[in-house]
VMD Tcl script that draws the C-alpha trace (Angstrom):
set ca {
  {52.69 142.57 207.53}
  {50.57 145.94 207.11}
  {49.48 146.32 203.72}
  {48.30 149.32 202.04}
  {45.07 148.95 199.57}
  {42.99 151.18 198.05}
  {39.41 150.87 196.87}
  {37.57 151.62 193.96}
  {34.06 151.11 192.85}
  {31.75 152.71 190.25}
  {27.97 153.35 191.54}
  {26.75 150.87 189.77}
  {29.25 148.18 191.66}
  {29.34 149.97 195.34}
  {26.85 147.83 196.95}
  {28.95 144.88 195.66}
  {32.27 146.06 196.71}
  {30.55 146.97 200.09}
  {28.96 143.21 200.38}
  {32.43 141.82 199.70}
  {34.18 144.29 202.60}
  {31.53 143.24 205.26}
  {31.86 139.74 204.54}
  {35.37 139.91 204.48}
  {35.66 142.43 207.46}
  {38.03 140.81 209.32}
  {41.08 140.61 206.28}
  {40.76 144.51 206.24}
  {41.92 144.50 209.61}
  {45.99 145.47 210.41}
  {46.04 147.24 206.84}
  {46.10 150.82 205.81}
  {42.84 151.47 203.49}
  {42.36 154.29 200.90}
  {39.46 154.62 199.10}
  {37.97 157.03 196.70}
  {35.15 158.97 198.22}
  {31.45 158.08 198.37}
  {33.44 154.07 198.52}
  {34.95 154.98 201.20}
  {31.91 156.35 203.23}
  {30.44 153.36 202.58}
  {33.42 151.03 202.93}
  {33.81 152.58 206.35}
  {30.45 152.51 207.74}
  {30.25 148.69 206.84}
  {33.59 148.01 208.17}
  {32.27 150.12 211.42}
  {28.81 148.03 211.31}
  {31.14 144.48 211.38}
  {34.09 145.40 213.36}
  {32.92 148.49 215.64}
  {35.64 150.23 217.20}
  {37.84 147.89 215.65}
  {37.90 148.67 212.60}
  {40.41 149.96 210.57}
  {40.88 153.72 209.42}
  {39.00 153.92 205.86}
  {41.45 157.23 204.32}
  {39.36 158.78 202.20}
  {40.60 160.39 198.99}
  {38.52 162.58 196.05}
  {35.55 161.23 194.47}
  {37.09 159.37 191.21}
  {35.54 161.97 188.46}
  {36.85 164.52 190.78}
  {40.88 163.13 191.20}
  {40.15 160.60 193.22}
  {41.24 157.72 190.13}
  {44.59 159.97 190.10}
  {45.49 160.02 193.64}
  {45.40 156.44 193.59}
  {47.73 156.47 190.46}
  {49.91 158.53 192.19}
  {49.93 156.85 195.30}
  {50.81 153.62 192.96}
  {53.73 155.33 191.02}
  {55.24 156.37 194.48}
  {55.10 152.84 196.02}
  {52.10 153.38 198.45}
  {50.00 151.25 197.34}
  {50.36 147.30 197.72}
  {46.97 146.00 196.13}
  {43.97 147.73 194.57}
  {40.61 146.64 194.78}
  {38.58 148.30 191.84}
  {35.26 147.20 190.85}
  {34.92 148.70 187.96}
  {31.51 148.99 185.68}
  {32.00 147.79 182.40}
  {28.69 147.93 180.87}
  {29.22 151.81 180.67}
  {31.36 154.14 179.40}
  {32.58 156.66 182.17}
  {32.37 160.27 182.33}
  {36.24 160.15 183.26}
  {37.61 156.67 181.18}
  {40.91 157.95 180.79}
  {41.74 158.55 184.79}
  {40.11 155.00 184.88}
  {42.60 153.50 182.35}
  {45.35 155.47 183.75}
  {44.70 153.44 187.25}
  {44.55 149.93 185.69}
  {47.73 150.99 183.62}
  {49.40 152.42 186.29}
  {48.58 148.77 188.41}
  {49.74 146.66 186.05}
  {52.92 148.66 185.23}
  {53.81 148.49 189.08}
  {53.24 145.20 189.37}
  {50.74 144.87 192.62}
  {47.85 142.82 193.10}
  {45.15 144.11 191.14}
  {41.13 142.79 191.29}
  {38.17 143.79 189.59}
  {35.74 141.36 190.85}
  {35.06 139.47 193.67}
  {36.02 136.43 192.98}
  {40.18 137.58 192.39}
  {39.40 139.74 195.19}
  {38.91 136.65 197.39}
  {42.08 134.97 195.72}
  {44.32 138.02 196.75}
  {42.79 138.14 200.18}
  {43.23 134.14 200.70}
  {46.83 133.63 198.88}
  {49.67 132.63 201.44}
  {51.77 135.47 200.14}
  {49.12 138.01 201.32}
  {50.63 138.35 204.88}
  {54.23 136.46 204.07}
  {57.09 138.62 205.82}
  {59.39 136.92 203.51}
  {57.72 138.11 199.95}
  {59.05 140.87 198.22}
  {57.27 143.09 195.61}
  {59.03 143.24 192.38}
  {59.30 146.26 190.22}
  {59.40 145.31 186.16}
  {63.18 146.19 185.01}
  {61.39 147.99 182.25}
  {60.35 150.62 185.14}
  {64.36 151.66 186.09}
  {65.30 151.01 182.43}
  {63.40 153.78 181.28}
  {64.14 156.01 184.82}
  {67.63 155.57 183.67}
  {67.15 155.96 180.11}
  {69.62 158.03 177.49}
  {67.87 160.50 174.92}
  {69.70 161.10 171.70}
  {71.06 163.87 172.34}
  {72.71 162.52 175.46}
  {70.13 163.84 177.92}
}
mol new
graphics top color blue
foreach p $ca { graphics top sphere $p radius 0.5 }
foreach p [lrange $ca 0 end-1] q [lrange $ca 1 end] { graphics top cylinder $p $q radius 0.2 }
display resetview
């Protein structure tokens, strides 16, 4: 079962998130990847480096301060995206914090697999349900209550 995940790291985390892809190489294999940019330059060059003309497409979005953070969200809040990968630094306050807590809002909200480190990262990767045909991704009934929702005024 193809799986679409995105990637996000902050520069202080890339090398990390790029240790954790090539050791992990294989797993990206079979899924659709989307990463923000200078991750996903990196991203795909290790995946190249492990895999070589194997490996998978790395689709390459804006840098996050430039959009990148909200094409992701988007790409969540349409049902693209099945997992993020976002290794995020928190030892720093970011130029662009509120497209950053938009994303990890936007995750939870949608209800997908969601990592920040790579230790969960390995946990999502490993779980059984990763690759079961037979799981189904759940949207919260909170998300179609309030799609469906009735203003006062009968809106």
């Amino acid at each position: 079962m193809i799986k679409n995940i995105a990637f996000v790291a902050h520069d202080a985390r890339k090398v990390e998130l790029t240790d954790w892809v090539r050791k992990n190489a294989r797993l990206m294999m079979d899924n659709v990847l989307f990463c923000t940019g200078t991750t996903g330059r990196l991203i795909g060059e290790a995946l190249k480096d492990e895999l070589g003309d194997e490996a998978p497409v790395v689709n390459r979005l804006l840098s996050g301060p430039l959009g990148g953070d909200a094409q992701i969200g988007a790409m969540i809040a349409e049902g693209k995206i099945d997992m993020l990968i976002f290794f995020c630094d928190n030892l720093i306050v970011q130029g662009h914090q509120s497209d950053i807590q938009g994303l990890v809002r936007l995750a939870s909200l949608y209800n997908i697999p969601f990592a920040t480190n790579a230790s969960t990262a390995d946990f999502l990767f490993r779980s059984g349900l990763f690759k079961d045909p037979e799981y189904e991704h759940q949207l919260p009934r909170c998300i179609e209550r309030y799609r469906t929702r009735k203003l006062e005024d009968g809106v």
